[in-house]
C-alpha positions as a Python dict, from the first residue, in 0.01 Angstrom:
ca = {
    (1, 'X'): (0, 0, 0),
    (2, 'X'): (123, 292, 206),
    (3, 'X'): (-31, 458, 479),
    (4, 'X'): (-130, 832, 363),
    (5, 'X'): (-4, 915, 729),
    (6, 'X'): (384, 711, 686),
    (7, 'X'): (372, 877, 306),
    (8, 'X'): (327, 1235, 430),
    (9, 'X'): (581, 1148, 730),
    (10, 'X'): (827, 972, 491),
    (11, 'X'): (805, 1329, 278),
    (12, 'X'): (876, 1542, 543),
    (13, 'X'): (1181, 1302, 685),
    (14, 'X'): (1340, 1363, 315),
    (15, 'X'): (1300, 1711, 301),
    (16, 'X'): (1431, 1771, 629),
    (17, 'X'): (1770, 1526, 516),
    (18, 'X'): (1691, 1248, 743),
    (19, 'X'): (1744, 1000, 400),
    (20, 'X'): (1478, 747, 349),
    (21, 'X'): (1240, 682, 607),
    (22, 'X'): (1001, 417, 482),
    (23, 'X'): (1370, 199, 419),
    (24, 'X'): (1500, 256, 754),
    (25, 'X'): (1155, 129, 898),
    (26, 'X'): (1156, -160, 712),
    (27, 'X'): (776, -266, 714),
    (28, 'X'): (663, -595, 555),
    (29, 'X'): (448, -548, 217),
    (30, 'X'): (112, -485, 258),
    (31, 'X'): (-78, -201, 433),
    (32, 'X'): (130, -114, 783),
    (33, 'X'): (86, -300, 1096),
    (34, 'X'): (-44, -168, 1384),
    (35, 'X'): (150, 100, 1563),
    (36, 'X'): (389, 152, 1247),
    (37, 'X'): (262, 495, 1245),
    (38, 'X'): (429, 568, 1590),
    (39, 'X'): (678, 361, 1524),
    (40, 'X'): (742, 603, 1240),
    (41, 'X'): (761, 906, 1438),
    (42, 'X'): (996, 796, 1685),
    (43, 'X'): (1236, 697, 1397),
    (44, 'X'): (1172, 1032, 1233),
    (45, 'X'): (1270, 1237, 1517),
    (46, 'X'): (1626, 1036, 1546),
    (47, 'X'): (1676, 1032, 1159),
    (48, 'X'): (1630, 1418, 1104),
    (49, 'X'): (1748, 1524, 1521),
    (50, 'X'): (1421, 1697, 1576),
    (51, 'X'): (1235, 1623, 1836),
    (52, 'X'): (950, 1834, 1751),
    (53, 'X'): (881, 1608, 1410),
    (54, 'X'): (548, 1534, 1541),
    (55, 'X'): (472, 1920, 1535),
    (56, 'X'): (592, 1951, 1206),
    (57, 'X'): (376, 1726, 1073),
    (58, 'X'): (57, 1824, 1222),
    (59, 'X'): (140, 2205, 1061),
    (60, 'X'): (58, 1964, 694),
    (61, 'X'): (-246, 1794, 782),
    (62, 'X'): (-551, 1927, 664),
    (63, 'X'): (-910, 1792, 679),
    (64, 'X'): (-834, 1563, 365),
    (65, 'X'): (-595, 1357, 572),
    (66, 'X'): (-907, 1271, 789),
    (67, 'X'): (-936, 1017, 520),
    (68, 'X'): (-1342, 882, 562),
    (69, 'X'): (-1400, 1137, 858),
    (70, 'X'): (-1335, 1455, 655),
    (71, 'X'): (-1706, 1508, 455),
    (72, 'X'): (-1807, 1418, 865),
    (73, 'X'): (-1613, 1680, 1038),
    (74, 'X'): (-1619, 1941, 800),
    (75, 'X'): (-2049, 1906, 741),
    (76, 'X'): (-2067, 1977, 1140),
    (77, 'X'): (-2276, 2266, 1241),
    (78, 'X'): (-2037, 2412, 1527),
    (79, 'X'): (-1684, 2369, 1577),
    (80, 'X'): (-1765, 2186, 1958),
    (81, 'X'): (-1955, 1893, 1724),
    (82, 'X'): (-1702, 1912, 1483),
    (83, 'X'): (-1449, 1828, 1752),
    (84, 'X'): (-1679, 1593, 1945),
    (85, 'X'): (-1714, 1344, 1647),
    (86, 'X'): (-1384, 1364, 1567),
    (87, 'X'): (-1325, 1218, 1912),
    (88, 'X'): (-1580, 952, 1902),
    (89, 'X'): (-1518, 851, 1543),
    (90, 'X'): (-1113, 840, 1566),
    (91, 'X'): (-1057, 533, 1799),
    (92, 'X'): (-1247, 270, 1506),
    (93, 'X'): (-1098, 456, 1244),
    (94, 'X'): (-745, 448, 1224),
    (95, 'X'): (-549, 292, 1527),
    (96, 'X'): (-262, 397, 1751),
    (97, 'X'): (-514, 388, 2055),
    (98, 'X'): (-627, 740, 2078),
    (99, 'X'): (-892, 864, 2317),
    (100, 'X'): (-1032, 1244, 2374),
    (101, 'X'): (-1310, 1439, 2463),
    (102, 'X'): (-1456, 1782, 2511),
    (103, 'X'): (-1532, 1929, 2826),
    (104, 'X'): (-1718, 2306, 2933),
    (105, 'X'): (-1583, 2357, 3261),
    (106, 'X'): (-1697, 2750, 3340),
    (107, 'X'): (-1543, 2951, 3179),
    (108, 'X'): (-1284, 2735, 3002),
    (109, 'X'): (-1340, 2451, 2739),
    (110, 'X'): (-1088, 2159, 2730),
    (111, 'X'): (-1009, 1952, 2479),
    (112, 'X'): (-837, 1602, 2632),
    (113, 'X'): (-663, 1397, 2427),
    (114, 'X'): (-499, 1052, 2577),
    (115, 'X'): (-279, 791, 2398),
    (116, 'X'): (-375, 504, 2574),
    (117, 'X'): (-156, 192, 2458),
    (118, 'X'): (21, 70, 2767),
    (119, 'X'): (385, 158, 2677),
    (120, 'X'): (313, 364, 2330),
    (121, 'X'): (646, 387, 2131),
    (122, 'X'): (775, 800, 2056),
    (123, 'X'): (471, 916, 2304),
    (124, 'X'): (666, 1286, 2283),
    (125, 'X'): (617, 1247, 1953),
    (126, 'X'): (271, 1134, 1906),
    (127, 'X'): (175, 1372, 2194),
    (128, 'X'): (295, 1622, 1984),
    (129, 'X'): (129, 1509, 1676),
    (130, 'X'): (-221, 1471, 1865),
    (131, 'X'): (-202, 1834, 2014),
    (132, 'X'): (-81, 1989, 1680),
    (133, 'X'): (-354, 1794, 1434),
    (134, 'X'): (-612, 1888, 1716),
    (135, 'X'): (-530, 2283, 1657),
    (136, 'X'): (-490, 2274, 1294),
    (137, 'X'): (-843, 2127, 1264),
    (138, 'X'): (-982, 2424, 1457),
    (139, 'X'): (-753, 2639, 1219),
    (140, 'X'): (-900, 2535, 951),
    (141, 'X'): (-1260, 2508, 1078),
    (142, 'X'): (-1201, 2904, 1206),
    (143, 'X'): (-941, 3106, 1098),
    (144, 'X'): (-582, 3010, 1045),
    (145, 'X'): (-435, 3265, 1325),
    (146, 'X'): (-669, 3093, 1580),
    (147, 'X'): (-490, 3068, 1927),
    (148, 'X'): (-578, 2863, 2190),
    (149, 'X'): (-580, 2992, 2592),
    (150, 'X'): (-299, 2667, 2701),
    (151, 'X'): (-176, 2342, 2630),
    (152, 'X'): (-68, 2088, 2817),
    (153, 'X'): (145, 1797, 2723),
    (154, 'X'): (210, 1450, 2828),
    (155, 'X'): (528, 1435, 2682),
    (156, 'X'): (879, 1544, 2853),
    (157, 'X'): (1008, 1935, 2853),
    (158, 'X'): (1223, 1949, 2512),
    (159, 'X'): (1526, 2048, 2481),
    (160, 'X'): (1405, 2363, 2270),
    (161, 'X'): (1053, 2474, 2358),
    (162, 'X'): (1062, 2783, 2138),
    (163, 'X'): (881, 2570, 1839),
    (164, 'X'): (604, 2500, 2056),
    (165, 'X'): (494, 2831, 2154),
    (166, 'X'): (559, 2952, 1793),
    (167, 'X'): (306, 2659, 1669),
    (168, 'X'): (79, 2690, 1956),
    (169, 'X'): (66, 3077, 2009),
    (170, 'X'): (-6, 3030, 2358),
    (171, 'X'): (123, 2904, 2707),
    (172, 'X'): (249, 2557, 2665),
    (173, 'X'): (318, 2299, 3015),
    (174, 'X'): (522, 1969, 2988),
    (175, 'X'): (515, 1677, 3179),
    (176, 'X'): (129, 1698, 3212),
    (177, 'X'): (-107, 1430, 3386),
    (178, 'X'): (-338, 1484, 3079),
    (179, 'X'): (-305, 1621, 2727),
    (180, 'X'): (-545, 1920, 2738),
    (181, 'X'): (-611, 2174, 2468),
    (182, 'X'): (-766, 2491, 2681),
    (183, 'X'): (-999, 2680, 2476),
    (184, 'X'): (-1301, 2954, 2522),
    (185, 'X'): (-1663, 2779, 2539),
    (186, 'X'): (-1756, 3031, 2283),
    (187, 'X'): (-1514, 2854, 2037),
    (188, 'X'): (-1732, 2532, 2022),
    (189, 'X'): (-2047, 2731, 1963),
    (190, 'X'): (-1863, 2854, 1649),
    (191, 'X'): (-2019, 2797, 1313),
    (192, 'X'): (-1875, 2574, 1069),
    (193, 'X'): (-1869, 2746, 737),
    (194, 'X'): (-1927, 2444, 533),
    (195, 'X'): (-2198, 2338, 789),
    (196, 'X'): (-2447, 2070, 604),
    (197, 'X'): (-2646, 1950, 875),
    (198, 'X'): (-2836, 1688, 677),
    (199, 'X'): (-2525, 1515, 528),
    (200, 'X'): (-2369, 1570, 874),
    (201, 'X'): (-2655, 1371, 1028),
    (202, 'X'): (-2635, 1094, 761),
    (203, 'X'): (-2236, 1067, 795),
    (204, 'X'): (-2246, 1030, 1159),
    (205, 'X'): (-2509, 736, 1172),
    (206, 'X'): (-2349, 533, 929),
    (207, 'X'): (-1972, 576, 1027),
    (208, 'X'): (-2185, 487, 1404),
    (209, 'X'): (-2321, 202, 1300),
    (210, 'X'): (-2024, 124, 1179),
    (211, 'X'): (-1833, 148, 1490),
    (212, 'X'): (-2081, -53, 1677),
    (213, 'X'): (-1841, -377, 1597),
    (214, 'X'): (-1659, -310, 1853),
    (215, 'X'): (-1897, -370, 2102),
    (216, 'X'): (-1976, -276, 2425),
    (217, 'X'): (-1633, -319, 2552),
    (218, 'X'): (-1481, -74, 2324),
    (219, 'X'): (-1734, 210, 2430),
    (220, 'X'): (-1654, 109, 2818),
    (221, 'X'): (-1283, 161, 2727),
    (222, 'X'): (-1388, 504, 2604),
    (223, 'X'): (-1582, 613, 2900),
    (224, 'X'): (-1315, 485, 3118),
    (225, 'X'): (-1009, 625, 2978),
    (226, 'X'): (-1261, 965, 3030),
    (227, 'X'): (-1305, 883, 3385),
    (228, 'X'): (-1001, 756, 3507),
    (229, 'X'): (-877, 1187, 3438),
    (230, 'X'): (-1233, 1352, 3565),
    (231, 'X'): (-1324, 1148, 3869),
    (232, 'X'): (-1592, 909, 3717),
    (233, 'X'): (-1540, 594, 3723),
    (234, 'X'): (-1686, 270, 3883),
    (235, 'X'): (-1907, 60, 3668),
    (236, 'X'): (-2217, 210, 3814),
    (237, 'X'): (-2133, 540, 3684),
    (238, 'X'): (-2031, 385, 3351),
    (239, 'X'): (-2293, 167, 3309),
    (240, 'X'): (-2534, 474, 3400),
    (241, 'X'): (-2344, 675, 3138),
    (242, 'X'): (-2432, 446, 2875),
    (243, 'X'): (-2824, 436, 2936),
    (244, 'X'): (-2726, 21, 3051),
    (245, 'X'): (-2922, -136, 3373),
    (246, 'X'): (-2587, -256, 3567),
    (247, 'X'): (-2668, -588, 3575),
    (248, 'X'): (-2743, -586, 3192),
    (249, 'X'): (-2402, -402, 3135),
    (250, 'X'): (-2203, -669, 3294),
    (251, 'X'): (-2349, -967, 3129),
    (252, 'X'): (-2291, -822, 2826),
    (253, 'X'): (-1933, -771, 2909),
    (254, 'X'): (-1943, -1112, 3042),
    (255, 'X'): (-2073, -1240, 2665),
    (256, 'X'): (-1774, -1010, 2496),
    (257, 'X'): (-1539, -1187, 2727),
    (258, 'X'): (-1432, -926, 2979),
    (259, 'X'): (-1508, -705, 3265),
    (260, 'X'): (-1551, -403, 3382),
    (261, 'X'): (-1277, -470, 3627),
    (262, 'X'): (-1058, -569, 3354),
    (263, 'X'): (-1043, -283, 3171),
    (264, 'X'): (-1027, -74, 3443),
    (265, 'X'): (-700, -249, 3578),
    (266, 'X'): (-557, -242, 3200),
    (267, 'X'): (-607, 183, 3159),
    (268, 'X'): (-476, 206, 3546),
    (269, 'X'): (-143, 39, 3466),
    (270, 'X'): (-115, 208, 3141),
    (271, 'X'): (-179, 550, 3273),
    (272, 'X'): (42, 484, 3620),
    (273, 'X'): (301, 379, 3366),
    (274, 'X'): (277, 679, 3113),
    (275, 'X'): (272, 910, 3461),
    (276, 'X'): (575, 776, 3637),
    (277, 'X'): (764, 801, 3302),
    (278, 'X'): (632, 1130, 3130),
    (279, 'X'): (551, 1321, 3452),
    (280, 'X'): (747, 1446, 3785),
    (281, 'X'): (452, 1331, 4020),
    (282, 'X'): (482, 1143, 4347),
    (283, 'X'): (387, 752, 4381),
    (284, 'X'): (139, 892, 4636),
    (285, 'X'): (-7, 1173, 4343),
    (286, 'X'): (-15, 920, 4087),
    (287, 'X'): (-178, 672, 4321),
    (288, 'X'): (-450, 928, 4415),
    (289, 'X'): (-503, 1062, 4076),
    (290, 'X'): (-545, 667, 3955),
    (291, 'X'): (-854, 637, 4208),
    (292, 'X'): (-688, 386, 4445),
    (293, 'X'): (-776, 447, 4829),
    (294, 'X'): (-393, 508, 4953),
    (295, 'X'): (-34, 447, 4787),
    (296, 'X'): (-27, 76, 4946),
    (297, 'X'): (-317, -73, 4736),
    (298, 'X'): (-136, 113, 4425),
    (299, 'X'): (144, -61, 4498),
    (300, 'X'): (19, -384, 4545),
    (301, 'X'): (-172, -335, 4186),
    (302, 'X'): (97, -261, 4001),
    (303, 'X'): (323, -500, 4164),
    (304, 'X'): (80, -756, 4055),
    (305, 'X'): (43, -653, 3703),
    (306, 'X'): (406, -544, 3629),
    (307, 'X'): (612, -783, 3847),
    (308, 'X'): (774, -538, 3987),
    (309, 'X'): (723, -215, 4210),
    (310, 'X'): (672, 125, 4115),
    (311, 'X'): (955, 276, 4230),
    (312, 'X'): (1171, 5, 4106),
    (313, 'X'): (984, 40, 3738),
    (314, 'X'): (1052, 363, 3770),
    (315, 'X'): (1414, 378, 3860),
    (316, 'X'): (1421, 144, 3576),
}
C-alpha cells in the first residue's frame, strides 16, 4: 500500500521528468516506514533539479489529502479553530514529527510550524511543504487569492526565490529561527463556510481520545517544542499549562519512563542542531535563544549529547 502523500509526490516527480520516483526510493512492501515521506522529498528535489518541489506539491493538496482530519478541519466554525486542530491533531496522525501552533500577538497572528526530528532528512524541502500546505488550507477555507502579511522559513535562501514570493504573495525570510506564517488576527475569526459545529465537536473528541495513547509525554513534547521558541519553558510552567499538580506531572512521566528533563535536552539538541545548520546565528544567539544561562553551559550540553562541540559540528 502506498502512501496518498509518496503517490501524489511520485505524480508530480513524473510529470516534471524526474523518471520514477517510488523505484528510485526503493521502499520495502508494505505501507512506508517512517520518515519515507521526507525521504521522498529530498529525492524529488535531486531527481527533477528543483529545489522548490516541496512548494509544488503543497499548490495540489487540498483538504481531502487531510485523510481522517478533513470532515474535522473543514466542520470548524472559524478559520483560527480550523488551524488550531489541525495543529493539535497532526503530530498522532501521520508522522514526520511536526509541531505548530497559533499565536495573537497584537496586531499580528502567527502561525509556527516546527519539524522537530533531530536531524530531519530534505528539511528545505519539508519546510517548504509545511509552509505551502499551511497556506493552501487557509486558501481553501477563505478565498483562493488569500495572502498572508510574511513568512519565514527554516530552510536555507534558494538559489531562485522568485517561486516563493509568486506562491506566497507576500514577503518571504530564509534562514529563520522559527517557521512562522504572519497573518491578521481578523483572519482566524473568519467563518468557515462549511462550518458544522455539532459534527465539529463530535470529530474533535473522538480523534482526542484517540490521541490520548500517546500519553502524557507526547503532550509535554508538544508544549515544549512551543516553549523552547516563546520563552516558556521549565516544567512548572508546563506542568501548569496542562492543568497537572507538578508533583503529579512528574510521576506520571516517571510511570511513562521519562522526564521532563529528558525531553527538554532531546528538543534543545535538535533545535541547536537545525539552528547552527539552517540559520546564520551566533553560538552565543543560539545558546540564548535555547534558554541556557551563557554560551559555556550550551557548550558543555551539546558536547555531552553530540560528542563533539558546536563549532566543530558545525564546521562539520
Amino acid at each position: 500500500m502506498t502512501h496518498p502523500g509518496l503517490t501524489g509526490l511520485q505524480d508530480l516527480v513524473a510529470e516534471l521528468g524526474g523518471g520514477d520516483l517510488l523505484t528510485s526510493l526503493n521502499l520495502p512492501e508494505g505501507p512506508p516506514p517512517p520518515g519515507a515521506f521526507q525521504q521522498a522529498l529530498g529525492l524529488a528535489a535531486r531527481l527533477t533539479g528543483r529545489e522548490e518541489i516541496g512548494l509544488l506539491l503543497a499548490r495540489r493538496r487540498s483538504l481531502e489529502t487531510l485523510g481522517g482530519l478533513a470532515s474535522l478541519v473543514g466542520s470548524a466554525p472559524t478559520v483560527g479553530e480550523a488551524v488550531t486542530q489541525l495543529f493539535e491533531m497532526l503530530p498522532r496522525s501521520f508522522s514526520g514529527g511536526v509541531r505548530g501552533y497559533v499565536e495573537r500577538r497584537g496586531p499580528e497572528a502567527l502561525l509556527v510550524g516546527q519539524v522537530v526530528t533531530a536531524d530531519p532528512p530534505a528539511l528545505d524541502q519539508q519546510a517548504d511543504h509545511l509552509a505551502g500546505a499551511a497556506v493552501g488550507l487557509i486558501r481553501q477555507l477563505t478565498r483562493a487569492d488569500w495572502a498572508p502579511e510574511a513568512v519565514y522559513l527554516v530552510r536555507k535562501a534558494p538559489a531562485d526565490p522568485a517561486p516563493y514570493s509568486r506562491f506566497f504573495g507576500a514577503p518571504v525570510l530564509f534562514g529563520q529561527e522559527m517557521q512562522v506564517i504572519v497573518v491578521r488576527p481578523a483572519l482566524l475569526d473568519a467563518p468557515v463556510a462549511q462550518a458544522n459545529l455539532a459534527l465539529n465537536r463530535e470529530l474533535f473528541a473522538q480523534l482526542s481520545s484517540r490521541a490520548r495513547g500517546d500519553g502524557l509525554a507526547g503532550l509535554v513534547r508538544d508544549r515544549v517544542w512551543r516553549g523552547l521558541t516563546s520563552g516558556a519553558c521549565t516544567a512548572a510552567e508546563v506542568a501548569a499549562d496542562l492543568g497537572t499538580p507538578l508533583r503529579s506531572f512528574q510521576r506520571r512521566l516517571a510511570a511513562e519512563g521519562t522526564s521532563f528533563s529528558a525531553i527538554l535536552d532531546a528538543a534543545r539538541e535538535a533545535l541547536a542542531r537545525r539552528l547552527m545548520r539552517q540559520t546564520a546565528l551566533s553560538l552565543a544567539e543560539i545558546s540564548d535563544a535555547l534558554g541556557f544561562a551563557e554560551p559555556a553551559v550550551f557548550t558543555r550540553f551539546f558536547t555531552r549529547r553530540a560528542g563533539v562541540s558546536p563549532s566543530a559540528w558545525r564546521r562539520g
